[in-house]
Wavefront OBJ file of the C-alpha trace (Angstrom):
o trace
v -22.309 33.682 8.520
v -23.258 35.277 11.508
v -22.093 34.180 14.624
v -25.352 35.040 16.661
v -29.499 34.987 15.438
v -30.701 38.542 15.213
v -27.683 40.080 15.858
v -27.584 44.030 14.645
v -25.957 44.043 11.016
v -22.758 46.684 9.768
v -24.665 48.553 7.969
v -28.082 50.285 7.223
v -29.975 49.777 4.335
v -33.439 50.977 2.656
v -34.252 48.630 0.012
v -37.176 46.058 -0.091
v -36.179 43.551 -1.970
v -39.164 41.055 -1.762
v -42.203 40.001 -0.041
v -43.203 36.992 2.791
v -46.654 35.678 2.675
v -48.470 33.158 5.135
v -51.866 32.909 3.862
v -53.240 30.732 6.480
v -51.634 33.483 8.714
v -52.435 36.422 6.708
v -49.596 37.487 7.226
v -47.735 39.939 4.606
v -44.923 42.111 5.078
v -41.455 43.265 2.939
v -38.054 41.866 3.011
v -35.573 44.488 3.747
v -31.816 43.324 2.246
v -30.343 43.848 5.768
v -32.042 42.401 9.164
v -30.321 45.823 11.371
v -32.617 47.324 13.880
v -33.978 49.712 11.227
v -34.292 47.540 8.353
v -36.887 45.437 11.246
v -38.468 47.919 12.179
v -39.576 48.345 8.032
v -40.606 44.627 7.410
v -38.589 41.182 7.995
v -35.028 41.144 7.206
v -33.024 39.341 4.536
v -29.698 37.490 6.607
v -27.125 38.700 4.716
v -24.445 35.467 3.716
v -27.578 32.890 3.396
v -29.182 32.099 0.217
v -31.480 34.307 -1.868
v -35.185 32.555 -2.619
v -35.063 29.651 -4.847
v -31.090 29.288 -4.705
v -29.210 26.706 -3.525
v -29.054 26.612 0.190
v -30.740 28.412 3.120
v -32.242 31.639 2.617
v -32.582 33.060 6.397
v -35.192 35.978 7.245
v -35.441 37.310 10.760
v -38.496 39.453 12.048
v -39.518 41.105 15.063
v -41.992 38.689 17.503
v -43.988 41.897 18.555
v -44.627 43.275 15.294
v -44.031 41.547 11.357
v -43.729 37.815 12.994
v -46.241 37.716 16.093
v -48.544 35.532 13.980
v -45.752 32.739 14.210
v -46.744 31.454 17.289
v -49.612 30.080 15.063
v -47.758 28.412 12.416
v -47.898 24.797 12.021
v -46.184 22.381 9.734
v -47.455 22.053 6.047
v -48.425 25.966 5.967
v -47.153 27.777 2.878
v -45.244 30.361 2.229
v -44.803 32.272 -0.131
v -41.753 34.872 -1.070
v -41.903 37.295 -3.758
v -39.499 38.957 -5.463
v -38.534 40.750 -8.830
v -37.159 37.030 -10.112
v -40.661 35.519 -9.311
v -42.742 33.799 -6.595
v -41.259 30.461 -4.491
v -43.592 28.702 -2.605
v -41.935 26.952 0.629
v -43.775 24.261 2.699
v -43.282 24.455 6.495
v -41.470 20.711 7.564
v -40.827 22.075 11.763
v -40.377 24.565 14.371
v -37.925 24.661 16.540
v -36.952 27.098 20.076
v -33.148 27.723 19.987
v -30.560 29.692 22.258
v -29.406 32.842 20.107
v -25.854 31.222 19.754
v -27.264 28.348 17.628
v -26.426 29.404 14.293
v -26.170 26.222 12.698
v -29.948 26.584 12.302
v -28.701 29.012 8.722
v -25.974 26.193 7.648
v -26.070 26.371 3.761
v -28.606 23.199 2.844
v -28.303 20.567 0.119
v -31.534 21.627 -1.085
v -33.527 25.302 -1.698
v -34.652 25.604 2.159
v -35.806 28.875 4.171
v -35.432 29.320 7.499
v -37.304 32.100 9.660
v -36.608 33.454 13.150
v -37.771 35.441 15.893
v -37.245 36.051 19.269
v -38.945 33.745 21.941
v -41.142 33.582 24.081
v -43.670 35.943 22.283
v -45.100 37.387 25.373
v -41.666 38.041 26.808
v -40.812 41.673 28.039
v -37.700 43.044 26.866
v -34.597 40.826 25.506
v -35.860 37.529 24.900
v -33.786 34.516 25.916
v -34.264 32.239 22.786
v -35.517 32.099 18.977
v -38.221 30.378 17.138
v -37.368 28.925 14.566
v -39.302 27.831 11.050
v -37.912 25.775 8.639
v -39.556 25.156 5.488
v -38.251 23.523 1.807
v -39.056 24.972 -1.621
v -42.161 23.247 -3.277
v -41.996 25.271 -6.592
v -41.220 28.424 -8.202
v -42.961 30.554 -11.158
v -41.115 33.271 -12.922
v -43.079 36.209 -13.271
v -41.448 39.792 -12.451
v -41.952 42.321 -10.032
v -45.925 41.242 -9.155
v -46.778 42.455 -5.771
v -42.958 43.622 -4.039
v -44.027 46.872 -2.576
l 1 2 3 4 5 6 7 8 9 10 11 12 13 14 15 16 17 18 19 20 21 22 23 24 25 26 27 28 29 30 31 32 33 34 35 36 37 38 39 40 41 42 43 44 45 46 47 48 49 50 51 52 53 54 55 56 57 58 59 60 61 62 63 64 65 66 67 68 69 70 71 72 73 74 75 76 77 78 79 80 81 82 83 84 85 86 87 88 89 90 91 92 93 94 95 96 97 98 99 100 101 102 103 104 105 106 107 108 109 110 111 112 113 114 115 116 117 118 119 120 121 122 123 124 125 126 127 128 129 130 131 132 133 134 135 136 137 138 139 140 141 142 143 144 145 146 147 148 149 150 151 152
């Protein structure tokens, strides 16, 4: 687990693994497997140690607030969204939002129930390190099996 939000990872990585979806955002962008200042700068990063969509747990995605996750400063509880991978599609419901210190990890603790958890830097019109995170957290609604539609 890491021990600070958006932290830079060990290592570098290329692979998409998946897709994020907010319709009501239209917003659409890959999941790299790492969350490393390249894999961001590619799409929204996979937190490696949290849960992978539709497990068990927390999966935990962090994105850039200037580029894959500015439209989060418009998203509002009950939005869905949607990640898709080669396993299938899960569709999460937003419950909250939340504006943390970057220390507050406990926001990824492994839940008792499929959750997913988003993050970005805060506030969005802040020049240069950003002092905080926003924070999304959503539960799983349902899931449909059905390959590798839409990754890349």
């Amino acid at each position: 687990m890491p021990t600070r939000i958006a932290s830079s990872a060990a290592h570098t990585t290329e692979d998409v693994i998946g897709r994020i979806e907010i319709p009501a955002l239209a917003l659409s962008a890959p999941i790299t497997a790492d969350y490393d200042g390249s894999s961001l700068h590619r799409g929204v990063g996979h937190i490696p140690g949290t849960a992978v969509p539709g497990g068990l747990g927390t999966v935990g995605l962090a994105g850039h607030r200037d580029s894959f996750f500015r439209p989060l400063r418009r998203i509002a509880a009950k939005m869905e969204v949607r990640l898709i991978d080669k396993s299938g599609t899960y569709h999460y419901v937003v419950d909250s939002t939340e504006i943390v210190s970057p220390d507050k990890v406990e926001v990824l603790n492994i839940a008792a129930r499929p959750e997913l958890t988003l993050i970005t830097c805060f506030p969005f019109d802040y020049v240069g390190a950003a002092p905080e995170r926003f924070i999304v957290h959503a539960h799983l609604l349902s899931a449909s099996p059905d390959g590798v539609s839409a990754i890349h």
